[in-house]
C-alpha positions as CSV (number, residue, x, y, z in Angstrom):
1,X,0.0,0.0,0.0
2,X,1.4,3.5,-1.0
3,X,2.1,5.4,2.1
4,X,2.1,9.2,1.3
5,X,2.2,10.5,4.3
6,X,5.5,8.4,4.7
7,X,6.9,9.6,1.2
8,X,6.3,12.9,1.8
9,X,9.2,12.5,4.4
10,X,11.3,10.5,3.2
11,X,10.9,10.2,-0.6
12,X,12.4,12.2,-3.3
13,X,10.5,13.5,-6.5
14,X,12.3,12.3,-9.6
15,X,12.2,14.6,-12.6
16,X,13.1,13.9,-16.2
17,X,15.5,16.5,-17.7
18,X,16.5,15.3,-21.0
19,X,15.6,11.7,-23.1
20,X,16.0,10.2,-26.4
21,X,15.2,7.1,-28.4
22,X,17.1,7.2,-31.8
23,X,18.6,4.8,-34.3
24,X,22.4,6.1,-35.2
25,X,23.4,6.8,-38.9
26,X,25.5,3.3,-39.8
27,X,28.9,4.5,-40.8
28,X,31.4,1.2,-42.1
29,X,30.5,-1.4,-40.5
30,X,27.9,-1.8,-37.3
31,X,31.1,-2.6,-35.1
32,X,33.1,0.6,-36.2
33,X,29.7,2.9,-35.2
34,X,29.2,1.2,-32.0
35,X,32.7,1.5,-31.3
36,X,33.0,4.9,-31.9
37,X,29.7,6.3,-30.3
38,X,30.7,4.4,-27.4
39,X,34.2,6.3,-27.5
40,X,32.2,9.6,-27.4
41,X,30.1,8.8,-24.3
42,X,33.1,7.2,-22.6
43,X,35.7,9.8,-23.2
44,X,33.0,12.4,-22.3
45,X,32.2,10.4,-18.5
46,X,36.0,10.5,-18.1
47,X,35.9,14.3,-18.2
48,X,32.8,14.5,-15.7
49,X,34.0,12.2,-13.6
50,X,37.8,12.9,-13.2
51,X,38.4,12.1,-9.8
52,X,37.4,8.7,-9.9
53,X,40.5,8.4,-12.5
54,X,39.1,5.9,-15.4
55,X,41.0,3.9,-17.3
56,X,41.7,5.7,-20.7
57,X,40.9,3.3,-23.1
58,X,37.0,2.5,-23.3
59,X,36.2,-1.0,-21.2
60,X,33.6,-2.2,-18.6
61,X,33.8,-0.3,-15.2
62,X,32.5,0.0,-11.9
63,X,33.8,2.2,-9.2
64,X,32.0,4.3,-6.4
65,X,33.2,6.9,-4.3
66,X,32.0,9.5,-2.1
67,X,28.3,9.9,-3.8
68,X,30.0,9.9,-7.5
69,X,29.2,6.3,-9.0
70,X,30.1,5.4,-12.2
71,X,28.8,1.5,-13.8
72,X,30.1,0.9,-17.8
73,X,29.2,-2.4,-19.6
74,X,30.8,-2.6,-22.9
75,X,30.6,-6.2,-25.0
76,X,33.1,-4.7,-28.5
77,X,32.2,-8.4,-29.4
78,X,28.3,-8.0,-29.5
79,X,28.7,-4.8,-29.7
80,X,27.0,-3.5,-27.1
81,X,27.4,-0.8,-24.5
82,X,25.6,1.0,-21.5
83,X,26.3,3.6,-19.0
84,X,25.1,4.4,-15.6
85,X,26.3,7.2,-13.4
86,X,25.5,9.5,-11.0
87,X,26.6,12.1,-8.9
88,X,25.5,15.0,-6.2
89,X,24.5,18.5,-7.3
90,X,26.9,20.4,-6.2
91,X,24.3,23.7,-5.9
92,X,21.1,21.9,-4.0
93,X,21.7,19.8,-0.9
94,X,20.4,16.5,-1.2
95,X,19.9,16.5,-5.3
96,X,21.3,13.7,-7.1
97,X,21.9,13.6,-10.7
98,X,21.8,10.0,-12.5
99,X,22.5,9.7,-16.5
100,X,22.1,6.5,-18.5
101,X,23.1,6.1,-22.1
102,X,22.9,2.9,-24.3
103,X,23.8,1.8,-27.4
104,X,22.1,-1.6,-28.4
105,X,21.9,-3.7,-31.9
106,X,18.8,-4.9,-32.8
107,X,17.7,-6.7,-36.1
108,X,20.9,-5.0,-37.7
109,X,19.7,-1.1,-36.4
110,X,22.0,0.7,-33.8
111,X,19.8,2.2,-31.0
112,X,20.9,4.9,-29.1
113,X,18.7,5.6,-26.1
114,X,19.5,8.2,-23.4
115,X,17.8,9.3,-20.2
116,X,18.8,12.1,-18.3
117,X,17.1,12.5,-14.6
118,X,17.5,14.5,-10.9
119,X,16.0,12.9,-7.7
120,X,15.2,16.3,-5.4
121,X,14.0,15.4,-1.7
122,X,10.1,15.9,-1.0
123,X,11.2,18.7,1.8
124,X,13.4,20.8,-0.3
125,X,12.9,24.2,-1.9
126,X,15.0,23.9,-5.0
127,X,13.2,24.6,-8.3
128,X,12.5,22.1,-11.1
129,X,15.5,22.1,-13.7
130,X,14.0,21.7,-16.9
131,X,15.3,20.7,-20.2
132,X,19.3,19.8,-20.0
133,X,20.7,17.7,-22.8
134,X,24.1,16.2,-22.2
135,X,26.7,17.2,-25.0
136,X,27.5,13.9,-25.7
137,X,24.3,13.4,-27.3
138,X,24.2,16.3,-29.0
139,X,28.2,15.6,-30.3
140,X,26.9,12.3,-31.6
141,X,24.2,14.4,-33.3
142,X,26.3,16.0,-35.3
143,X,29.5,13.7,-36.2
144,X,27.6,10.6,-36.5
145,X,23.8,11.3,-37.3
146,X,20.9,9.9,-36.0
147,X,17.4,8.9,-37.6
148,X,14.3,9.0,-36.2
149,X,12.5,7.7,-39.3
150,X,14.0,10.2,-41.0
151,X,17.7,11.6,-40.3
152,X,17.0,13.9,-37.7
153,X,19.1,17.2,-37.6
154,X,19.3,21.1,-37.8
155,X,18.2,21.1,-41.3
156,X,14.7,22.4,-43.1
157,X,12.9,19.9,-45.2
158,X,11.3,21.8,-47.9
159,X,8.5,20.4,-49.6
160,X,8.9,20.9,-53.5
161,X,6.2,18.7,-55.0
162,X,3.5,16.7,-54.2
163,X,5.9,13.4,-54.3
164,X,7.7,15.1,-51.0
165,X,3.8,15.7,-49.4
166,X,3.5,12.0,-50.0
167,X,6.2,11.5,-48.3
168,X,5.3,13.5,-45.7
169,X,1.8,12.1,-45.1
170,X,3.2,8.9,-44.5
171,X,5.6,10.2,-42.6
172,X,3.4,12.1,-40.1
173,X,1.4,9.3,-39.4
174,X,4.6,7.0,-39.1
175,X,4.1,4.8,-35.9
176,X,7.7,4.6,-35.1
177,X,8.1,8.3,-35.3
178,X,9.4,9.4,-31.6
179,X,9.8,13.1,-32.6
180,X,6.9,16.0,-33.4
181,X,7.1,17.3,-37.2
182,X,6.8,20.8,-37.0
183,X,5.0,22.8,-40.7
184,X,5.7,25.9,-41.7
185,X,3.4,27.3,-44.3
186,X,4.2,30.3,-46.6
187,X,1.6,33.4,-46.7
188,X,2.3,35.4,-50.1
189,X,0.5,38.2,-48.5
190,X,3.3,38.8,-45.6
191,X,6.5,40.4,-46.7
192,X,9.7,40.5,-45.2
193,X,9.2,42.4,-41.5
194,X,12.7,42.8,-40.0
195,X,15.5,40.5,-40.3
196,X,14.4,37.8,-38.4
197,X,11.7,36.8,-41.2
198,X,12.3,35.2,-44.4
199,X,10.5,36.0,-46.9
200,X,6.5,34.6,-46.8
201,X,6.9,32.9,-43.5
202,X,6.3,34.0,-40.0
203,X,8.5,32.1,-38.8
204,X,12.1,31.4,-39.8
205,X,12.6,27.9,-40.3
206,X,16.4,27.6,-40.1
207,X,16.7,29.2,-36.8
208,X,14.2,27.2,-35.5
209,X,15.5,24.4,-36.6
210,X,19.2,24.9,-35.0
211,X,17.1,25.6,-32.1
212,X,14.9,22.2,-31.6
213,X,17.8,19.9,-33.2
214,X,17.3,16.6,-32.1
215,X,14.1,17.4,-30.6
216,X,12.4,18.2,-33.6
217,X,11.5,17.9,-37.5
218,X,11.0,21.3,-39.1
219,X,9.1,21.3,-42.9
220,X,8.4,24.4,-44.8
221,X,5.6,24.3,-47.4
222,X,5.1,26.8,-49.7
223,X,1.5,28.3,-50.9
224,X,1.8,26.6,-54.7
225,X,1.1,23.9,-52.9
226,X,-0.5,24.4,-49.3
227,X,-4.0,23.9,-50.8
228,X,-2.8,20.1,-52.3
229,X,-1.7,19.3,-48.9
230,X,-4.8,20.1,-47.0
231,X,-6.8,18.5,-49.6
232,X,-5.1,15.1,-48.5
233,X,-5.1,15.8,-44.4
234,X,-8.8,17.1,-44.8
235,X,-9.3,20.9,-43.2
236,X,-9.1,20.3,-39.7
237,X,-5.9,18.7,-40.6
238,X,-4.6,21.6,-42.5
239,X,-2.0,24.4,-42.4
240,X,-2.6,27.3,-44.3
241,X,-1.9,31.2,-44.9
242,X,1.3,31.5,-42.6
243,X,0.1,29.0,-39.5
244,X,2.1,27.0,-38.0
245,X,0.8,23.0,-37.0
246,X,2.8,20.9,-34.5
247,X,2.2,16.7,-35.7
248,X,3.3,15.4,-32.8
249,X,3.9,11.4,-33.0
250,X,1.2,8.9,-33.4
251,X,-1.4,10.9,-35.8
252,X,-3.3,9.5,-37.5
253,X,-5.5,11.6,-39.6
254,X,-8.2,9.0,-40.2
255,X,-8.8,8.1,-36.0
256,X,-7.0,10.9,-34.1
257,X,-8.3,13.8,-32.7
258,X,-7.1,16.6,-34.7
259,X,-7.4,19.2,-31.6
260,X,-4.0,16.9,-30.3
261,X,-1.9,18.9,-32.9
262,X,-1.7,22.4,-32.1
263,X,-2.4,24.9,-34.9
264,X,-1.2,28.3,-34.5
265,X,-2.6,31.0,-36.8
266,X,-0.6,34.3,-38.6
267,X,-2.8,36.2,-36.2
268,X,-1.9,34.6,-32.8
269,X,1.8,34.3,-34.2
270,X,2.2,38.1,-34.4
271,X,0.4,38.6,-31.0
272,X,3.7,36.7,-29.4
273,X,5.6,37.9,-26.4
274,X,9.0,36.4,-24.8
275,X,11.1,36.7,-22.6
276,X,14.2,34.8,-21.9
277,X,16.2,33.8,-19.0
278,X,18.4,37.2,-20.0
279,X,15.7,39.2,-19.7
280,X,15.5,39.8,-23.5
281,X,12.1,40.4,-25.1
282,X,11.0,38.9,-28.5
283,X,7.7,39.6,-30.1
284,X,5.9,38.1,-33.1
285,X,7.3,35.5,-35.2
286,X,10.3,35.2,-33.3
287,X,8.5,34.9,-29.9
288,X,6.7,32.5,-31.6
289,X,9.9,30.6,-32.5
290,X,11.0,30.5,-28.3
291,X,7.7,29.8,-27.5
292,X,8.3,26.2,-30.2
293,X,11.3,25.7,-28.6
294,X,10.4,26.0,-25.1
295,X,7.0,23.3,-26.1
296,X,9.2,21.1,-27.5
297,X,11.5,20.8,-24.6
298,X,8.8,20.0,-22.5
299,X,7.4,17.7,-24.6
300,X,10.6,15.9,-24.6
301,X,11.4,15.9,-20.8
302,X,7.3,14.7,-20.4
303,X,6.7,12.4,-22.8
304,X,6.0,8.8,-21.7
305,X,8.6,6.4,-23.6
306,X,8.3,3.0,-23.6
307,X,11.6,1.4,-23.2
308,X,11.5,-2.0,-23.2
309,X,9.2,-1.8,-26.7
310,X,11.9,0.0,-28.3
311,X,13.9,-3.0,-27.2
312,X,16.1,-0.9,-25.0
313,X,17.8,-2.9,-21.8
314,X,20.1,0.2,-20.2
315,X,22.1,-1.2,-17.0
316,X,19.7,-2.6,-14.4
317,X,18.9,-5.1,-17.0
318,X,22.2,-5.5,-18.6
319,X,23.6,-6.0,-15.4
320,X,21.0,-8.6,-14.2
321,X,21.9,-10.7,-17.4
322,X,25.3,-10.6,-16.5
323,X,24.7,-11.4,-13.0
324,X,22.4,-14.5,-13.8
325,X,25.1,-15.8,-16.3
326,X,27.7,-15.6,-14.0
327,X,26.0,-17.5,-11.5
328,X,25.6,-20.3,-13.7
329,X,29.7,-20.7,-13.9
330,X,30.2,-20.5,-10.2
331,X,31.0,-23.1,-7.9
332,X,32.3,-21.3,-5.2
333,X,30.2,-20.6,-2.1
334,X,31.9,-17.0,-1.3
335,X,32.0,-15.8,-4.9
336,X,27.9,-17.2,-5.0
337,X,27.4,-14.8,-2.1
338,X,28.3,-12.3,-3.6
339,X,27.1,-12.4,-6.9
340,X,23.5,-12.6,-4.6
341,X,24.1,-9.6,-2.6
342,X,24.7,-7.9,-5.4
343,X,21.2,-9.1,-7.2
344,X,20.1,-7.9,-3.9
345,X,21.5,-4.4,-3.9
346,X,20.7,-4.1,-7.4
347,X,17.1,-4.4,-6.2
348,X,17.1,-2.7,-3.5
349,X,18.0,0.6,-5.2
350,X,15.4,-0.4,-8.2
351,X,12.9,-0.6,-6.2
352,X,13.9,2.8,-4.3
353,X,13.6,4.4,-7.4
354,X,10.1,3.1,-8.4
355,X,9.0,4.4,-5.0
356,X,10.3,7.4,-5.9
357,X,8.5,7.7,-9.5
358,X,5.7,6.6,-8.2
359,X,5.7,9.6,-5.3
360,X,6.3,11.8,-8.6
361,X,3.3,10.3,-10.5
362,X,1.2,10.9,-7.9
363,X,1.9,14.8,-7.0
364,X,2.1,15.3,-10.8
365,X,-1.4,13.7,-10.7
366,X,-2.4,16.2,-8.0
367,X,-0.8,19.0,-10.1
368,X,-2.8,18.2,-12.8
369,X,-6.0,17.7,-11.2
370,X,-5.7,21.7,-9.7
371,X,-4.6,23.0,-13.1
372,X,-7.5,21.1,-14.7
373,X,-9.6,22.7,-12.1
374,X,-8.0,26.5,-12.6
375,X,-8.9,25.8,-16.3
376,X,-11.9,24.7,-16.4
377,X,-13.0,27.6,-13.9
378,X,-11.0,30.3,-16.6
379,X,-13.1,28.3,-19.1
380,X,-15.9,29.2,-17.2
381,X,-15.6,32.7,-16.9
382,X,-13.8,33.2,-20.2
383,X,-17.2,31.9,-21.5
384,X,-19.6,33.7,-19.6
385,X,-17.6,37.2,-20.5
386,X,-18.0,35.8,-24.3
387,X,-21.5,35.7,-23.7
388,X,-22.2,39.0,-22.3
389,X,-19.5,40.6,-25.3
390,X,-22.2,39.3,-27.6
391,X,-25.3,40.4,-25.7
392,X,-23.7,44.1,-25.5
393,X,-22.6,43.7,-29.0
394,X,-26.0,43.1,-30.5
395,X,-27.5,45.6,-28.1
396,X,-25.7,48.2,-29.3
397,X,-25.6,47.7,-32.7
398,X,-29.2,46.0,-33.1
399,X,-27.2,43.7,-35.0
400,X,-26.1,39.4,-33.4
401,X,-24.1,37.5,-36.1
402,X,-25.9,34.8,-38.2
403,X,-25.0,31.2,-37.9
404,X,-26.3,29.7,-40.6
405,X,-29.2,26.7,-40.3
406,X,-28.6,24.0,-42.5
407,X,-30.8,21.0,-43.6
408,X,-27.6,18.4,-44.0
409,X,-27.2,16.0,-41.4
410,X,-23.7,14.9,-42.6
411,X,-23.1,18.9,-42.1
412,X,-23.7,18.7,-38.3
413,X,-21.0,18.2,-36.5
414,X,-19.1,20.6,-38.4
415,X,-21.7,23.0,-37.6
416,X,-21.4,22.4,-34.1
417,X,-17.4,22.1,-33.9
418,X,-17.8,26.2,-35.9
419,X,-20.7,27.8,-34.2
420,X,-20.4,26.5,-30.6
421,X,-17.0,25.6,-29.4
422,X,-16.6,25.2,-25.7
423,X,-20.9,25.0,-26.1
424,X,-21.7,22.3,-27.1
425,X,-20.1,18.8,-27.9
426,X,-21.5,15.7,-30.0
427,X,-20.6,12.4,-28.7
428,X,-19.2,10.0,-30.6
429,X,-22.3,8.2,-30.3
430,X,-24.7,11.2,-31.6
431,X,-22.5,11.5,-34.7
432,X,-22.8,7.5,-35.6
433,X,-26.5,7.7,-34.9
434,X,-27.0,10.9,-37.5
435,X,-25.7,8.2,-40.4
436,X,-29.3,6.4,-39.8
437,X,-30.8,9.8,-39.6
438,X,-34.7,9.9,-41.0
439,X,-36.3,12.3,-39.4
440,X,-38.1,15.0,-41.7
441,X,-37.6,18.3,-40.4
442,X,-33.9,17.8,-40.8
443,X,-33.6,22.1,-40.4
444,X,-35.3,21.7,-37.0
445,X,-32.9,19.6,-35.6
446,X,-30.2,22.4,-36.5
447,X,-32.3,24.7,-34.6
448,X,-33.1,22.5,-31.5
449,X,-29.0,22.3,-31.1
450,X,-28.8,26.0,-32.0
451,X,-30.5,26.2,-28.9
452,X,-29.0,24.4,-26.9
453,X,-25.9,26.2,-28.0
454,X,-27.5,29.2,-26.7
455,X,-30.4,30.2,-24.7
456,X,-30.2,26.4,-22.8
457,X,-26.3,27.3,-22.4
458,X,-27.2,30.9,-21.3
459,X,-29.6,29.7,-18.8
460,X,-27.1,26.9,-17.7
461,X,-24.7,29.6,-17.0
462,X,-27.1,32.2,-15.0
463,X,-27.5,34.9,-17.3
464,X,-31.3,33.7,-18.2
465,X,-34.3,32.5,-17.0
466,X,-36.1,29.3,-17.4
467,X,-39.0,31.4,-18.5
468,X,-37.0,32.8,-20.8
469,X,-35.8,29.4,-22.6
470,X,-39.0,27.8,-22.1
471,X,-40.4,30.8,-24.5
472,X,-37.9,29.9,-27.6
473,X,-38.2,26.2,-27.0
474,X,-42.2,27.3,-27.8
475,X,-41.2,29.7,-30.4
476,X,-39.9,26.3,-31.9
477,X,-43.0,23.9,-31.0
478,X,-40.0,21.7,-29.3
479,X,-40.2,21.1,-25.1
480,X,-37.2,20.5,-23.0
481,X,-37.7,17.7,-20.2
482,X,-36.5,15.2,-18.5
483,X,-35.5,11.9,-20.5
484,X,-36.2,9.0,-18.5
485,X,-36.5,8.2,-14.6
486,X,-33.9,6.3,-13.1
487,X,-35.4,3.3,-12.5
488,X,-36.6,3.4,-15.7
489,X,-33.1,4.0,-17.1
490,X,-31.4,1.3,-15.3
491,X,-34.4,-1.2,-16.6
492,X,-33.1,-0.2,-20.5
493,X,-29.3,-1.5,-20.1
494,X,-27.0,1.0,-21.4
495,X,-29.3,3.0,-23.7
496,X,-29.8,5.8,-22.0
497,X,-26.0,5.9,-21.2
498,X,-22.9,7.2,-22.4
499,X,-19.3,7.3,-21.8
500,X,-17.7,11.0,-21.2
501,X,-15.4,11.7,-20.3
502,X,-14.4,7.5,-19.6
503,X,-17.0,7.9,-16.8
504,X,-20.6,6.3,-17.3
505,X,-23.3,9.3,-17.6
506,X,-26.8,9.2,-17.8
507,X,-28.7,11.1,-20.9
508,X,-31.1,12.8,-18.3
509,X,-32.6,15.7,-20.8
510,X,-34.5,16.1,-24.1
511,X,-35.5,18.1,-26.4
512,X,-38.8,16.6,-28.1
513,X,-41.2,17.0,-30.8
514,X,-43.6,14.4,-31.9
515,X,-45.7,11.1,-30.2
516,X,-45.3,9.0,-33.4
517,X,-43.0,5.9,-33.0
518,X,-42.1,6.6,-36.6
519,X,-38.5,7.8,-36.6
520,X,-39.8,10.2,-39.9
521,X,-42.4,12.3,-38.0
522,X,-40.5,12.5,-34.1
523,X,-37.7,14.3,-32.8
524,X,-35.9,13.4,-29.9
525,X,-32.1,14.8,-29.1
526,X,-31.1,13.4,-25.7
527,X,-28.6,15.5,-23.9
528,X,-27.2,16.2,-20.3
529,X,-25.1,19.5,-19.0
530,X,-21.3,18.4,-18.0
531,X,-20.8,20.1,-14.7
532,X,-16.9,20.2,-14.7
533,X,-16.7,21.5,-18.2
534,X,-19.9,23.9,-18.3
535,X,-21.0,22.5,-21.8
536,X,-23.9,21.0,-23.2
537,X,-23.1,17.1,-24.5
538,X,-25.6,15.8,-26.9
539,X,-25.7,11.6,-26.9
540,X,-28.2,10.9,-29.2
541,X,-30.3,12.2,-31.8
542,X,-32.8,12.9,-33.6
543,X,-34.7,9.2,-33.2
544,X,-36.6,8.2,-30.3
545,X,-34.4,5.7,-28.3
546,X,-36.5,1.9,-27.3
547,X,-37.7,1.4,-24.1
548,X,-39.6,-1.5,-22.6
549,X,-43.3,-0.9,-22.1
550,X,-44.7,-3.5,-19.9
C-alpha cells in the first residue's frame, strides 16, 4: 500500500531533464559505429568524472566513491554498450543527478537511447530544472547522425512537390516516429518584417531548426502547394496562410483527434511575447519561434517512452543478465554470495527508485488535477464574459451574427465544432447515430441544437431564465424535459447511457417534438449539462431511443 504521508518525508520527487530514443546513422561497418559512439560517451564520463580516474581506453567499469558512481558495460564483441552514473548536485543539498546512455543492436539497427534524470527530496525548496541535454548526445548528433525515421538534424525539409507531401503524409502518421514534425506554411500576402523573417513565412525555419535539433522535425511548405496538402489531411488537418501546425507522433489523420496537434494561426503568431532567461524580449514570429522551442523541450522531458518496446535494456537489465550468467559458472560458495548480494543491492535501489517515480506520478497527478480545475474555472468565466461581449454587442448595434441553419445531417458536426465551441459537444455516439438519420424536419434539428448552443447554455450559466428558454423552446413547437426516470433508465441496459469523459453518464434531458414511434415524423435529441466542463453534451439524436413498455 502507497504510504504518502511516509513519502512525503522521506521520498524524493524524480524529474526527467532530458531523453531520447534514436537509431544512429550506420557509418562502415555496425562494429566501427558502436565502437566509436561508445568512445564519445566514454571519453566524455571521463571528463565528468575525473576524480574517480578511469581507465583511458573505453572497457567495462565499476567504481563508487564518495556519492559519484560510475557502472560501464561494454561487450566490442556483441557490440553492445551502457552507461550508468551518477553524482550530487553540487548547488542543491540533497539532489542527485543519475545519467544513463545505451547503445544496443537490434535486427541489424544501432539504438541509441538516453535518459537524463535529478531525484530532489520531498522537503526541499530547490526549483525544477528543466530541459538539460548532455553534450554527448548532442556531439553524436552532429558527427555521426541519427534517424528517427527520417535523419533527424538542424536542417529544413522543404517540400517541392507533391511526391515530397506523399512522403510526408506517410511520414506524419509514421508509428515509429518518436519526434513531433513541426509545418511551416508560406503566406504570399506577408513580406519581409525585419531581419528575423524570411520572406512569406512568419517564422524562420532555419533558426528554428538549429534551435529544436534533435528534438524536432522542421518542414516548410510553400502556398503553390498548401492547398494540395490540406486536400489530403482534410481541413481540420490543415495548415494554411502563414500558420504554423505541430504533428506530434502517433497521428493519425483517419482516427486521431485533430485538436492533439496544435495549430497556430498568422494572427496569434504576431500577438507573441518572450522573454528569456536574460531578460531579452522577443515579439511576433520570433517569440513565436522560443515559444516552439520551449513546447518542445517539455514535450521531450514529459513524454512517456516505452523502453523496453523500443527493445532498450540500459544497466539494471544489462547488469541482471550478466549477473544470472555468472552464476551459472560459479561453484564457489563466497563468490555465489556475492554475486546474490549484489542481485540484492541491485534491487534494493530499483525498487527505491520506483517508490520514488511513483511519489512523482502521484503529485504530478495532483498538479494536474488543480490546473484542470483552474482551467476549467478560466473556461468558465472566459465563456460567460463571451456571452455578455455578444449580448452588449447586439445591443448596441441591433445587430447578433448569423449562424447559418442548414438541412444536411452529414453537415452537423461541423456545424457544431464552428458555431459552438466550448458550447456544445457531439458524442461519438450522436455523430454515428446521425448516419441512420430519417427524421423530416432535418432544419429543425439544426435549430433544436442551436438552442441548446445558446439560450439552454445561457440559462445553464445564469445569465437567463427558465421562462426565458421555455419561451424559444415554444417559439420552436419543441419542449425541453427530463428523459427518462432512473429506475426506468437502469431497466433499458445502457441506452440511455454514455461514456464521457471515460465515466458512465446518464442522458437525463430532451428536447422533443412528436408522439409517433415513426423515426420520420419524431424528434428526440437526448442531452445532459457536463458540470466540470460547463458544456452541453448531446448523446443521441434525432430518433426516439427503445424502451420497454410493460
Amino acid at each position: 500500500m502507497f504510504d504518502r504521508k511516509k513519502y512525503v518525508l522521506e521520498g524524493a520527487y524524480i524529474n526527467r531533464a532530458f531523453q531520447m530514443s534514436v537509431q544512429l546513422i550506420v557509418k562502415n561497418t555496425i562494429f566501427g559505429t558502436v565502437k566509436y559512439n561508445s568512445t564519445v560517451i566514454y571519453n566524455w564520463t571521463r571528463n565528468k568524472f575525473a576524480n574517480l580516474q578511469m581507465p583511458e581506453s573505453i572497457r567495462s567499469y565499476e567504481k563508487n566513491r564518495t556519492g559519484y558512481e560510475v557502472s560501464i558495460i561494454y561487450k566490442p564483441e556483441e557490440p553492445y554498450f551502457c552507461l550508468k552514473a551518477s553524482h550530487p548536485d553540487s548547488s542543491i543539498p540533497g539532489r542527485i543527478w543519475t545519467i544513463e546512455a545505451e547503445i544496443i543492436v537490434i535486427d541489424e539497427k544501432v539504438l541509441f537511447g538516453v535518459k537524463l534524470s535529478y531525484s530532489t527530496p520531498v522537503n526541499s525548496n530547490a526549483g525544477d530544472v528543466g530541459f538539460s541535454m548532455p553534450t554527448f548526445a548532442s556531439q553524436i548528433a552532429k558527427q555521426n547522425g541519427i534517424v528517427d525515421v527520417r535523419r533527424l538534424n538542424a536542417d529544413v525539409w522543404d517540400i517541392k512537390d507533391g511526391h515530397e507531401l506523399e512522403q510526408l503524409y506517410d511520414f506524419i502518421q509514421n508509428t515509429d516516429r518518436k519526434m513531433p514534425v513541426i509545418v511551416i506554411t508560406e503566406n504570399e500576402s506577408i513580406d519581409n518584417i525585419g531581419w528575423q523573417y524570411t520572406k512569406g513565412y512568419l517564422v524562420n525555419a532555419e533558426m528554428l531548426a538549429k534551435q529544436t535539433a534533435s528534438l524536432a522535425h522542421i518542414v516548410r511548405i510553400p502556398c503553390n502547394i498548401i492547398d494540395e496538402w490540406n486536400a489530403v489531411t482534410g481541413k481540420k488537418w490543415g495548415v494554411y496562410g502563414g500558420a504554423v501546425r505541430t504533428y506530434f507522433p502517433n497521428a493519425d489523420f483517419g482516427e486521431d483527434n485533430y485538436m492533439n496537434h496544435p495549430l497556430s494561426v498568422a494572427n496569434r503568431i504576431m500577438a507573441s511575447n518572450y522573454t528569456d532567461e536574460h531578460g531579452n524580449e522577443y515579439i511576433a514570429g520570433e517569440a513565436f519561434r522560443y515559444l516552439l522551442r520551449e513546447n518542445m523541450r517539455k514535450y521531450n522531458i514529459n513524454v512517456r517512452i516505452d523502453w523496453g518496446r523500443l527493445g532498450h535494456k540500459f544497466y539494471f537489465v544489462a547488469n541482471k543478465e550478466i549477473l544470472i550468467e555468472k552464476e551459472k559458472n560459479l561453484f564457489d560458495i563466497a563468490q555465489l554470495r556475492d554475486t546474490y548480494e549484489q542481485q540484492i543491492n541491485q534491487l534494493e535501489e530499483n525498487i527505491t527508485n520506483r517508490d520514488n517515480e511513483l511519489l512523482t506520478a502521484l503529485i504530478q497527478v495532483e498538479e494536474k488535477e488543480k490546473e484542470i480545475t483552474e482551467i476549467r474555472d478560466i473556461l468558465f468565466r472566459l465563456n460567460l464574459r463571451i456571452d455578455v461581449l455578444e449580448h452588449q454587442l447586439e445591443s448596441s448595434k441591433g445587430v447578433r451574427t448569423e449562424i447559418p441553419i442548414l438541412k444536411d445531417y452529414s453537415e452537423l458536426q461541423e456545424w457544431v465544432e464552428t458555431y459552438f465551441p466550448g458550447k456544445v459537444v457531439l458524442h461519438s455516439r450522436a455523430i454515428r447515430a446521425l448516419k441512420d438519420a430519417v427524421y423530416e424536419d432535418s432544419e429543425l434539428v439544426f435549430r433544436s441544437i442551436y438552442l441548446l448552443g445558446t439560450s439552454y447554455y445561457q440559462m445553464r450559466m445564469g445569465t437567463i431564465t427558465r421562462q426565458e428558454f421555455d419561451k424559444k423552446c415554444s417559439e420552436l413547437g419543441i419542449e425541453e424535459s427530463g428523459a427518462i426516470a432512473d429506475t426506468a433508465a437502469g431497466e433499458q441496459g445502457e441506452t440511455y447511457f454514455v461514456q464521457y469523459p471515460g465515466a458512465k453518464v446518464k442522458m437525463d434531458r430532451h428536447l422533443r417534438k412528436g408522439s409517433s414511434r415513426d423515426p420520420k415524423y419524431c424528434m428526440r435529441i437526448y442531452f445532459f449539462w457536463c458540470e466540470k466542463e460547463s458544456l452541453v453534451v448531446v448523446g443521441s439524436l434525432p430518433q426516439h431511443l427503445n424502451i420497454s413498455i410493460s
